[in-house]
MDAnalysis code that builds the backbone (N, CA, C; Angstrom):
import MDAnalysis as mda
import numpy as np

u = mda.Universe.empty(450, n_residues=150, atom_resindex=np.repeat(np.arange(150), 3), trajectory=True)
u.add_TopologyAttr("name", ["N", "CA", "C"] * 150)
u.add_TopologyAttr("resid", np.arange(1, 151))
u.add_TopologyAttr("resname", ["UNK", "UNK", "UNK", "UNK", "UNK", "UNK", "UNK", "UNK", "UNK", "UNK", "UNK", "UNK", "UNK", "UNK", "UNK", "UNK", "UNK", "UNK", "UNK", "UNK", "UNK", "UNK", "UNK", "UNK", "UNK", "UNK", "UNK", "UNK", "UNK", "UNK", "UNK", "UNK", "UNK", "UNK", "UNK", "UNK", "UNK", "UNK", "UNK", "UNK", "UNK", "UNK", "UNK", "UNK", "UNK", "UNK", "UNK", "UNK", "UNK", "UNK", "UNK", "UNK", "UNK", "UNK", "UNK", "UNK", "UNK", "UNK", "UNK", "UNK", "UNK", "UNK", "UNK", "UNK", "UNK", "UNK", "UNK", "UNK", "UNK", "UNK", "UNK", "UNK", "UNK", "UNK", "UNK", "UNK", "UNK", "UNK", "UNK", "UNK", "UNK", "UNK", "UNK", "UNK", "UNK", "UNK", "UNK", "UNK", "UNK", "UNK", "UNK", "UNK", "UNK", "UNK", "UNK", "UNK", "UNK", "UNK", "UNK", "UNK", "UNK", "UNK", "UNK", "UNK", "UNK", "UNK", "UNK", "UNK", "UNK", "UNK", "UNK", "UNK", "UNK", "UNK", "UNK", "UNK", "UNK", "UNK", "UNK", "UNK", "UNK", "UNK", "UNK", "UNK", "UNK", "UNK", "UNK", "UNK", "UNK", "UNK", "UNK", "UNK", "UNK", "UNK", "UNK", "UNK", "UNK", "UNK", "UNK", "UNK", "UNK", "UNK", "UNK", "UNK", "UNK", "UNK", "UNK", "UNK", "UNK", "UNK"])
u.atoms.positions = np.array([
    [5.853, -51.027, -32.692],
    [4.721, -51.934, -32.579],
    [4.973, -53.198, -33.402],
    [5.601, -53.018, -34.375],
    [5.772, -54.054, -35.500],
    [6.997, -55.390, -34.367],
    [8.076, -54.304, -34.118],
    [9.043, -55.307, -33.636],
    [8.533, -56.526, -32.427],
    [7.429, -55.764, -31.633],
    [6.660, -56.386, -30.391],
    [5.699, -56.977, -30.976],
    [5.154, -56.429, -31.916],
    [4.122, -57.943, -32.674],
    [4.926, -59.124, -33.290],
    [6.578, -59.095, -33.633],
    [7.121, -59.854, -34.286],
    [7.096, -60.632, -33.698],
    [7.820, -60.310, -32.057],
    [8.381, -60.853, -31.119],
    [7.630, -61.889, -30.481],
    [6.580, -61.377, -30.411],
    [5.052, -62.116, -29.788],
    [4.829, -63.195, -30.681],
    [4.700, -63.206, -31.617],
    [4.210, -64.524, -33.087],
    [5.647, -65.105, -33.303],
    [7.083, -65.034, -32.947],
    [7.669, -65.729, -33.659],
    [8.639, -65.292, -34.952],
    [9.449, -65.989, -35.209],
    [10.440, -65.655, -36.061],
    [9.523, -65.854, -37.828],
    [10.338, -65.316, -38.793],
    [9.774, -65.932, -39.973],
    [8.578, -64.575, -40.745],
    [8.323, -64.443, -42.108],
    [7.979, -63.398, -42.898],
    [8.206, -63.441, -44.379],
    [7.781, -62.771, -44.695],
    [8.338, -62.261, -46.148],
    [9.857, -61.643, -46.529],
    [10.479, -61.837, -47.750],
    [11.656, -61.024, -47.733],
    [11.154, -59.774, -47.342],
    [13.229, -59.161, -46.466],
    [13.179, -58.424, -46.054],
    [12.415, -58.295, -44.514],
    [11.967, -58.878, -44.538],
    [10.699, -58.702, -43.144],
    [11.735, -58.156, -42.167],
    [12.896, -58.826, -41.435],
    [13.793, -58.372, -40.749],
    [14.426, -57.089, -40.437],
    [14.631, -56.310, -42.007],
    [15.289, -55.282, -42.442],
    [13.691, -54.260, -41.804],
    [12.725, -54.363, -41.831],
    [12.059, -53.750, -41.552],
    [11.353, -53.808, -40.445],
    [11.422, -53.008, -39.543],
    [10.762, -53.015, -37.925],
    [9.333, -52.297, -37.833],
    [9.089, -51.916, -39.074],
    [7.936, -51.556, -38.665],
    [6.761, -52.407, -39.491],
    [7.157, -53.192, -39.954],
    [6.436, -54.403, -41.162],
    [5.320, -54.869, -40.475],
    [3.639, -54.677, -40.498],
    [2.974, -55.991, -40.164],
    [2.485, -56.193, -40.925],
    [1.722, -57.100, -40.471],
    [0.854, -58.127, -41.204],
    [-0.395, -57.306, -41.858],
    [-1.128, -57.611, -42.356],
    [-2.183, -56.862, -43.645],
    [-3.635, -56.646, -42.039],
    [-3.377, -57.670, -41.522],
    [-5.142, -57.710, -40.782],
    [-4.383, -57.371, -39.210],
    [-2.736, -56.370, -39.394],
    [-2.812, -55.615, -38.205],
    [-2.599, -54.463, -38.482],
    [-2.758, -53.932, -39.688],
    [-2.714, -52.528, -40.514],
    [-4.067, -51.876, -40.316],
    [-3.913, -50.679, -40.036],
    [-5.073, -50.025, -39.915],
    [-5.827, -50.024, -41.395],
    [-7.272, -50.048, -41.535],
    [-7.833, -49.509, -42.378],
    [-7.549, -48.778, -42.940],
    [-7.609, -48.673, -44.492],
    [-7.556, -47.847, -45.413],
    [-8.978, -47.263, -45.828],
    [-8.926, -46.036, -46.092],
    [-10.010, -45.352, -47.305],
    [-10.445, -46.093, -47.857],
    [-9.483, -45.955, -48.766],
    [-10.431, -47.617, -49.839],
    [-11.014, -48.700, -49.267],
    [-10.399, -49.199, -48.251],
    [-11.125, -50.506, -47.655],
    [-12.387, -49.753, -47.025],
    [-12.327, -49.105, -46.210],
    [-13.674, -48.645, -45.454],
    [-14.674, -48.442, -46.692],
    [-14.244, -47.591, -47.756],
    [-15.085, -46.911, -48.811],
    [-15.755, -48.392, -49.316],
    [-15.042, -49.584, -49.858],
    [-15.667, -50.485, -50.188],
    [-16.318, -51.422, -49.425],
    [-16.341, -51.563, -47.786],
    [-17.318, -52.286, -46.889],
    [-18.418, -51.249, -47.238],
    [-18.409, -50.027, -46.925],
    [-19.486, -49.047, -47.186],
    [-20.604, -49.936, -48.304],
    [-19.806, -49.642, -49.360],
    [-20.243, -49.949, -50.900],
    [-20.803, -50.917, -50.704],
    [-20.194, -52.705, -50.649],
    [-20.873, -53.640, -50.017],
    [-22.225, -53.666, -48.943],
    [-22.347, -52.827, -48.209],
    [-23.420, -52.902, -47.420],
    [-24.694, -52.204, -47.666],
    [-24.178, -51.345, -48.339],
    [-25.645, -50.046, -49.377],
    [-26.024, -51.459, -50.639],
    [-25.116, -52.411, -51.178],
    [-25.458, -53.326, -52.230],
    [-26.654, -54.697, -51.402],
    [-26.091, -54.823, -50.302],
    [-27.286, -55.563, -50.006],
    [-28.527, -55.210, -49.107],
    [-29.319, -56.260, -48.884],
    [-30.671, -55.884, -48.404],
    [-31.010, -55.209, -47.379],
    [-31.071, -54.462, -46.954],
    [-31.350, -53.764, -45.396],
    [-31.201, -52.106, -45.701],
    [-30.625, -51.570, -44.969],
    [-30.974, -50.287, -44.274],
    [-30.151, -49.355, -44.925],
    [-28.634, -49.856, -45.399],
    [-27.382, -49.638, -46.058],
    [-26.756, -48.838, -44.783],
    [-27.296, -48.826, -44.128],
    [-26.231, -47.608, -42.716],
    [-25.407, -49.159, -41.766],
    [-24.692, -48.997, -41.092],
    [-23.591, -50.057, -40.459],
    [-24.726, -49.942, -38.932],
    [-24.435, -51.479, -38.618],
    [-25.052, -51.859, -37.310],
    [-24.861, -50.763, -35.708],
    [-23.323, -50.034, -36.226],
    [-23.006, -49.036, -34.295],
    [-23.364, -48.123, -34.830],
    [-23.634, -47.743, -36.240],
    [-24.553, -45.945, -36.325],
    [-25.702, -45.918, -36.114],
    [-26.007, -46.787, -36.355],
    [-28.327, -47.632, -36.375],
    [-28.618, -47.976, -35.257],
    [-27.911, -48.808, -34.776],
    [-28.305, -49.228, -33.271],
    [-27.303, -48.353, -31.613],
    [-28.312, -47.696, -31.205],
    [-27.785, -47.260, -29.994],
    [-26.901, -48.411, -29.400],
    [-25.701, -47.976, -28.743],
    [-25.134, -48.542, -27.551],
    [-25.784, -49.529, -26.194],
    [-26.603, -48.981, -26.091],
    [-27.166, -49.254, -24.607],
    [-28.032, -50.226, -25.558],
    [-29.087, -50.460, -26.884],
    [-29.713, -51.677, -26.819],
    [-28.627, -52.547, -27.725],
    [-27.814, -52.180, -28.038],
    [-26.607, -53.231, -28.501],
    [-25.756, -54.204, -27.626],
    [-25.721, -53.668, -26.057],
    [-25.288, -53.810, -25.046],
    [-26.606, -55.221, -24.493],
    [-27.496, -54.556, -24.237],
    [-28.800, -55.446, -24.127],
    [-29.059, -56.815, -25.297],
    [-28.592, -56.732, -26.297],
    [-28.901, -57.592, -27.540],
    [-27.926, -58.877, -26.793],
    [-26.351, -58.203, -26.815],
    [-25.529, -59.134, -26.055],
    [-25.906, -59.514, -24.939],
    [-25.981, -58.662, -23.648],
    [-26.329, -59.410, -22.636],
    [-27.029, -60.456, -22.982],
    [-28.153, -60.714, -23.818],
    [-29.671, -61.470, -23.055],
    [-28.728, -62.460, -24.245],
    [-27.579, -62.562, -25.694],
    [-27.405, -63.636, -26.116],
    [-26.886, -64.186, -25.129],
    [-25.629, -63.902, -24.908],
    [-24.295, -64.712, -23.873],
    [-25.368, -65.925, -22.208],
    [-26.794, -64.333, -21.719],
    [-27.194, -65.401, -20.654],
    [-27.949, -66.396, -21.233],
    [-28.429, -66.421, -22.756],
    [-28.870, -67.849, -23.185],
    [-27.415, -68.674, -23.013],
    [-26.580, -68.339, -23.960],
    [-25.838, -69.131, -23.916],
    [-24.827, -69.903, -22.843],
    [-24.973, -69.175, -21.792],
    [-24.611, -69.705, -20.238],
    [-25.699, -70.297, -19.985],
    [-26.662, -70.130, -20.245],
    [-27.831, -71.558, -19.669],
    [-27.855, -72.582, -20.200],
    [-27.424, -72.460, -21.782],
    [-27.539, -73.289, -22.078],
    [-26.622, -74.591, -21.685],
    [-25.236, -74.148, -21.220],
    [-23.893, -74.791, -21.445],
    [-24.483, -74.986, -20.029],
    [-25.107, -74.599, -19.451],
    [-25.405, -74.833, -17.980],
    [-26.060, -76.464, -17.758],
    [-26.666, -76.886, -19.146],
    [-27.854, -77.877, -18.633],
    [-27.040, -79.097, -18.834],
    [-26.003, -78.837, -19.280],
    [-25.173, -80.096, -19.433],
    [-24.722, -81.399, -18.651],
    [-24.637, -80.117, -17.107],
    [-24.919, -80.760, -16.022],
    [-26.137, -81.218, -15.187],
    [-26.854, -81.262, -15.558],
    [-27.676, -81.562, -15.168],
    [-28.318, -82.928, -15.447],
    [-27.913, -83.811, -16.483],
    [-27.987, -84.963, -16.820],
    [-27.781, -86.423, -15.788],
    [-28.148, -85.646, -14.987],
    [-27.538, -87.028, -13.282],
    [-29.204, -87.411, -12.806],
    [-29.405, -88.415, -12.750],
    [-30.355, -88.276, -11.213],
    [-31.589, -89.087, -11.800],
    [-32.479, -89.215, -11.083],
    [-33.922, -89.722, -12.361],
    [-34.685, -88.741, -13.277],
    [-35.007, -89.902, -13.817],
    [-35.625, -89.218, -15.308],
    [-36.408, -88.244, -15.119],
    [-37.260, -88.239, -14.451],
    [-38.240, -87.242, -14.193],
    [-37.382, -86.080, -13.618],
    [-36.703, -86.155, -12.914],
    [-36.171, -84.643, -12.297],
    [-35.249, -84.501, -12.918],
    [-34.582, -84.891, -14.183],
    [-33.483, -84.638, -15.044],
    [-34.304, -83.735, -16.130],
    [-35.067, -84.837, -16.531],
    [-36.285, -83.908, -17.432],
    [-36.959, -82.374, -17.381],
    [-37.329, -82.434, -15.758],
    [-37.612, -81.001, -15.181],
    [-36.973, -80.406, -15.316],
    [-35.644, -80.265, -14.698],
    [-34.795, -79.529, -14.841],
    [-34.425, -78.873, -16.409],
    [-34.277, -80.249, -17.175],
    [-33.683, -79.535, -18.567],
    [-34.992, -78.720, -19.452],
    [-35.964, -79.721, -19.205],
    [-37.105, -78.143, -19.626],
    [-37.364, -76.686, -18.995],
    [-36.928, -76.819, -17.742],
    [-37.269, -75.712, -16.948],
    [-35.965, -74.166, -17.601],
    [-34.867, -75.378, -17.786],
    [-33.422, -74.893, -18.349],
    [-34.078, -74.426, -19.778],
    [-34.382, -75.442, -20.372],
    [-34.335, -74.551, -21.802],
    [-35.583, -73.659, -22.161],
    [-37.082, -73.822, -21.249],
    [-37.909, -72.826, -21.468],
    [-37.092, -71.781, -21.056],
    [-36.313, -71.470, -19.955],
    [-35.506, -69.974, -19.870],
    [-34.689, -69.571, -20.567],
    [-34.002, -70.525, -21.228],
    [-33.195, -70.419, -22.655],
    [-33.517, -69.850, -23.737],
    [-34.922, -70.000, -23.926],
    [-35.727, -70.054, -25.052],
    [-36.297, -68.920, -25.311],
    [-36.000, -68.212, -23.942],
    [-37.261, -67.102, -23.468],
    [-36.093, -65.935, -24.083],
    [-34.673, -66.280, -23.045],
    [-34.167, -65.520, -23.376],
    [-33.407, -65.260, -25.235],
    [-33.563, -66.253, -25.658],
    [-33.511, -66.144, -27.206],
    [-34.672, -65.181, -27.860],
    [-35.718, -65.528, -27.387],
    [-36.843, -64.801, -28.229],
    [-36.749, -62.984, -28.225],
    [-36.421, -62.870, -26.710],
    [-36.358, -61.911, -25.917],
    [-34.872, -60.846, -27.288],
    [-33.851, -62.191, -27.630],
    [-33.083, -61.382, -28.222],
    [-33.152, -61.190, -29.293],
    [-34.321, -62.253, -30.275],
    [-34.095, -61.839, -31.673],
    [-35.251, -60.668, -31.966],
    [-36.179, -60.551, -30.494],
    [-37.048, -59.453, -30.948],
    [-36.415, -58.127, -30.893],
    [-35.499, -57.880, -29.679],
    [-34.748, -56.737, -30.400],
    [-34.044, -56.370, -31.655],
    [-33.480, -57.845, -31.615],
    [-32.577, -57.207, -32.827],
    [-33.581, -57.043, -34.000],
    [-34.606, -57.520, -33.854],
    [-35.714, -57.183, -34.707],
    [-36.018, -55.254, -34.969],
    [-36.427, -55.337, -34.099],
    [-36.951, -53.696, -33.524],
    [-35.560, -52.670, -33.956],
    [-34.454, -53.546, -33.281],
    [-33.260, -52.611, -34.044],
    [-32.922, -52.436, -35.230],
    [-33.682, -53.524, -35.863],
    [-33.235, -53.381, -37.919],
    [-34.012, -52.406, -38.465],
    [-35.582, -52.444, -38.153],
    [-36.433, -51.520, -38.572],
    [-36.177, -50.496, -37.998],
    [-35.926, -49.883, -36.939],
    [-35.465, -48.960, -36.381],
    [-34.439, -48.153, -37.291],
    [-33.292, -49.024, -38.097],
    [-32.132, -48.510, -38.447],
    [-32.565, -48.725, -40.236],
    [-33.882, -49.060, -40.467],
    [-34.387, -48.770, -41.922],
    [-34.453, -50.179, -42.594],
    [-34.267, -51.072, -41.916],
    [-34.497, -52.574, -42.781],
    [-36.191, -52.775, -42.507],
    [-36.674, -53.034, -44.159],
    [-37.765, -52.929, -44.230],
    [-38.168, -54.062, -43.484],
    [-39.638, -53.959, -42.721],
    [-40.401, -54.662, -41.947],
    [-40.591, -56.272, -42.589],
    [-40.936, -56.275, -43.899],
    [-41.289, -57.419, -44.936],
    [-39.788, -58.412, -44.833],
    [-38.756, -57.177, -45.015],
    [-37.396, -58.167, -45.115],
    [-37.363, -58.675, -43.106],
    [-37.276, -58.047, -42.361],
    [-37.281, -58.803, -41.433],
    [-38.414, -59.880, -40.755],
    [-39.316, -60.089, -41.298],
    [-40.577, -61.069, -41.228],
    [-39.749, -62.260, -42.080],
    [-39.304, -62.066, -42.967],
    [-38.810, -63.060, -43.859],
    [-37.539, -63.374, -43.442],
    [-37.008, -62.876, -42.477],
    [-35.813, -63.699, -42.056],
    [-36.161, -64.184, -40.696],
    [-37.506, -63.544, -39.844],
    [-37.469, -64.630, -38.676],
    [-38.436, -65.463, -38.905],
    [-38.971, -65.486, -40.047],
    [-40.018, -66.729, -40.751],
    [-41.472, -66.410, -39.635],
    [-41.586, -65.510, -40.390],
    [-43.055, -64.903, -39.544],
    [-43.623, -63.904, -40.394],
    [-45.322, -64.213, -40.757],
    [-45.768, -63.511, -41.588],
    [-45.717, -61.921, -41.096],
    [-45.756, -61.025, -41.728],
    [-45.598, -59.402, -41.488],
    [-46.491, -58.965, -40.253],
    [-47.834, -59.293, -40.460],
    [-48.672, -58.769, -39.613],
    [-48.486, -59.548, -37.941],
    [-48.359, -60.598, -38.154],
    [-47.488, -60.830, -37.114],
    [-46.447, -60.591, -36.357],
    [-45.513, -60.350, -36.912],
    [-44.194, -59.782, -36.501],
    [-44.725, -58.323, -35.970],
    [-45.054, -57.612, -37.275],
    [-45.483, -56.249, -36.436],
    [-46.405, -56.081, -35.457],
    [-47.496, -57.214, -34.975],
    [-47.864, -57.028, -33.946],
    [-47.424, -57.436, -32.363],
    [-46.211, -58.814, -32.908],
    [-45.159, -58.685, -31.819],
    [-44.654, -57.487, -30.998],
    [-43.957, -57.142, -32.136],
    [-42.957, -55.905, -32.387],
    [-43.831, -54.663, -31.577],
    [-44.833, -54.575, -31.627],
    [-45.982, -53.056, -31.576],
    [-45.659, -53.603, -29.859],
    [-46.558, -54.919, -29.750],
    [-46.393, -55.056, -28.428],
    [-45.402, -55.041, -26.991],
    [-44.258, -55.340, -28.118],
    [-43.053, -55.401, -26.988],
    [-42.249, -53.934, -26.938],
    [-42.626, -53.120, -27.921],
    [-42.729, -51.770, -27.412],
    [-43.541, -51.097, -26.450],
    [-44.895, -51.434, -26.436],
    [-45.681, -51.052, -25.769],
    [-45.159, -51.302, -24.430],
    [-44.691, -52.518, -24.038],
    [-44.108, -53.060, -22.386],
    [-42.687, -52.663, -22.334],
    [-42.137, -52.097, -22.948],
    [-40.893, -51.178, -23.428],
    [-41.044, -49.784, -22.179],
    [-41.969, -49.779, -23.168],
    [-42.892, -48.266, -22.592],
    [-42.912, -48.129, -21.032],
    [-43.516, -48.946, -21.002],
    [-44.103, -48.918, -18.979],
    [-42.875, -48.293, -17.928],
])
């Protein structure tokens, strides 16, 4: 693997690099213990849930979180074109573009909302990072479960 990663990037290394065929690079080395043990450590030290985002959050709404970012972000790159024509129907268009943009943003930070508390990040800390008082958020949150539901 080493010799076909060499081969691929090019000549050039550290001494010795040559003498050794199985040599890579540090960030194509598998994880170590220690390294895993200390992301661990790092993530129990800051604010949230201390468990990692693919043990907390199911697959299928992690899958959903992405989808609904990427189709903002194809709409968005979408409206670019749309800059031709008169004002008024350029205008339409790009509001019509970014209210669906917008929708689908909201659409994604409320999951990932629902997925933090879900996975133990307190309710207060996520109000304070989407800049929305608590009782608010949680009555978002209550609601878009409720239509979850149906």
């Amino acid at each position: 693997m080493g010799s076909v990663i060499r081969l691929r990037r090019g000549a050039g290394g550290p001494p010795g690099y040559d003498n050794d065929p199985w040599w890579l690079r540090q960030e194509h080395r598998a994880a170590t213990m220690a390294g895993q043990l200390r992301v661990l450590g790092k993530e129990r030290k800051v604010p949230g849930s201390g468990t990692m985002w693919r043990a907390a959050v199911p697959a299928e709404q992690r899958r959903l979180i992405t989808s609904t970012i990427d189709s903002a972000e194809e709409q968005l790159l979408q409206l670019r074109g749309v800059q031709t024509g008169p004002t008024a129907e350029v205008a339409q268009r790009l509001l019509r573009g970014l209210g669906h943009s917008a929708g689908l943003i909201e659409n994604a930070w409320k999951r990932t909302a629902v997925a933090a508390v879900n996975g133990g990040v307190p309710l207060e800390e996520v109000a304070r990072r989407v800049d929305l008082p608590v009782e608010v958020l949680r009555k978002m949150l209550t609601a878009d479960m409720q239509e979850d539901d149906r």
